[in-house]
C-alpha positions as CSV (number, residue, x, y, z in Angstrom):
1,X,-71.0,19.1,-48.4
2,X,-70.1,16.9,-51.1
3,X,-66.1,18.0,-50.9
4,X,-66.6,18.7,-46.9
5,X,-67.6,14.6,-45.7
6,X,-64.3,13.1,-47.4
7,X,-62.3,15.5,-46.6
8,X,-63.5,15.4,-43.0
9,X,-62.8,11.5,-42.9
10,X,-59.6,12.3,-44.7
11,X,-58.3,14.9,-41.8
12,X,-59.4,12.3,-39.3
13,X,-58.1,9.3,-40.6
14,X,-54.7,11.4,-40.9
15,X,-54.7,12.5,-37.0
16,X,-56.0,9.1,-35.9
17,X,-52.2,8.2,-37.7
18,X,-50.6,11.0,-35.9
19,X,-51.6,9.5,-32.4
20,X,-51.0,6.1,-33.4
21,X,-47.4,7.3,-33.9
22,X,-46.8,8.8,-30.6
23,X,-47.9,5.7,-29.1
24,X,-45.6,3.8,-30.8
25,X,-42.4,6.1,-29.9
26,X,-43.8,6.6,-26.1
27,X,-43.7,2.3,-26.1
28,X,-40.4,2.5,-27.7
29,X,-38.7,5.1,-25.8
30,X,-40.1,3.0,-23.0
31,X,-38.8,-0.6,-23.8
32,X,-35.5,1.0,-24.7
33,X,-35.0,3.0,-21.2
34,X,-36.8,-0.1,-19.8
35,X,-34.3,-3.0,-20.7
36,X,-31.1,-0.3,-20.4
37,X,-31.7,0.5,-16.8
38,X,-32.2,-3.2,-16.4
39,X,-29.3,-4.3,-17.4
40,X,-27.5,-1.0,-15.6
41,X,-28.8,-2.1,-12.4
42,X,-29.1,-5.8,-12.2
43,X,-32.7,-6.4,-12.9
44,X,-33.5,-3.2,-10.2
45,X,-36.0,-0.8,-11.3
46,X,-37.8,2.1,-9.8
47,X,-41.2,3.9,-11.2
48,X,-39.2,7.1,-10.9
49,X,-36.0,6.3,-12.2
50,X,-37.9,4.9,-15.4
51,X,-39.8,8.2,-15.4
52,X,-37.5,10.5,-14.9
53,X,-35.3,8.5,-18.1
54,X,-38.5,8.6,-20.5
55,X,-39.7,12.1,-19.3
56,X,-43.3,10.0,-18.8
57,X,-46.2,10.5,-16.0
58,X,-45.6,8.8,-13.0
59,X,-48.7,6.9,-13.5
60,X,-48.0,5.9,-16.8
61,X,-44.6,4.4,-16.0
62,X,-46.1,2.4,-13.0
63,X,-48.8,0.8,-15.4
64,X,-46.1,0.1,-17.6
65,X,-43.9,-1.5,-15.1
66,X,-46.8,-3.7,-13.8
67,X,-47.4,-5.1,-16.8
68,X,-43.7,-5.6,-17.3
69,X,-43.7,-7.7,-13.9
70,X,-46.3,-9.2,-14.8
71,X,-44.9,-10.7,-18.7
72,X,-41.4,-11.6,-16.6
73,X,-42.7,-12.6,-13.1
74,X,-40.2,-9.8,-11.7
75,X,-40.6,-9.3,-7.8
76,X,-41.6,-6.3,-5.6
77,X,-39.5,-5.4,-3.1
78,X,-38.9,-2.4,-0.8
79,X,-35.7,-0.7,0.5
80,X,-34.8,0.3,3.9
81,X,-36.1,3.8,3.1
82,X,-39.5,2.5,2.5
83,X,-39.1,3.0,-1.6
84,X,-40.6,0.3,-3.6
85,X,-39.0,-1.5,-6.5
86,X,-39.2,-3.9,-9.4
87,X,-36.5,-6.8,-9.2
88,X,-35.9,-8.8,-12.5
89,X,-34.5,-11.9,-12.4
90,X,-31.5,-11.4,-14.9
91,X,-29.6,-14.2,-14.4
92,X,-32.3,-17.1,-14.5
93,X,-33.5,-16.4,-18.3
94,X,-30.1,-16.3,-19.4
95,X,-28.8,-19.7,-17.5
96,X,-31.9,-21.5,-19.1
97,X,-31.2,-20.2,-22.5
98,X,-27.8,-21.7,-21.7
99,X,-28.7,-25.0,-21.2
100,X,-31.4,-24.9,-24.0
101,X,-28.9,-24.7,-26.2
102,X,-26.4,-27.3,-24.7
């Protein structure tokens, strides 16, 4: 029992790190497929085509997306084929980095 309790706390501690981890790729991988289909397709983004670029639950792609609209006030709009989509405004952010610097 002695040897058991810290080793216990040791194993968890270690798995705890191990999930912590894949948390950290999964919002990497994200951000990277994220801001490279952004700047692919104008500031137009779809739950699926993120999903289907990260290999990531529908669900987890969406929540991921509305917090992203969210952060950079990105609008939703829907195509003639009824699909929705995230539209980020590209061109705005970097015209008034432009004249911040000017």
């Amino acid at each position: 029992m002695i040897f058991g309790l810290p080793l216990t706390a040791w194993g968890s501690w270690i798995a705890h790190g191990i999930q912590r981890d894949r948390r950290d790729q999964e919002q990497v991988k994200l951000q990277t497929a994220f801001f490279k289909i952004l700047e692919e397709t104008d500031g137009q983004i779809t739950p699926l085509a993120l999903s289907m670029t990260t290999g990531l639950s529908g669900e987890k792609t969406r929540e991921f997306l509305d917090q992203k609209a969210k952060e950079f006030q990105a609008n939703f709009e829907v195509d003639a084929q009824g699909d929705l989509f995230y539209r980020f405004n590209l061109r705005g952010g970097i015209n008034r980095l432009e004249a911040s610097d000017s």
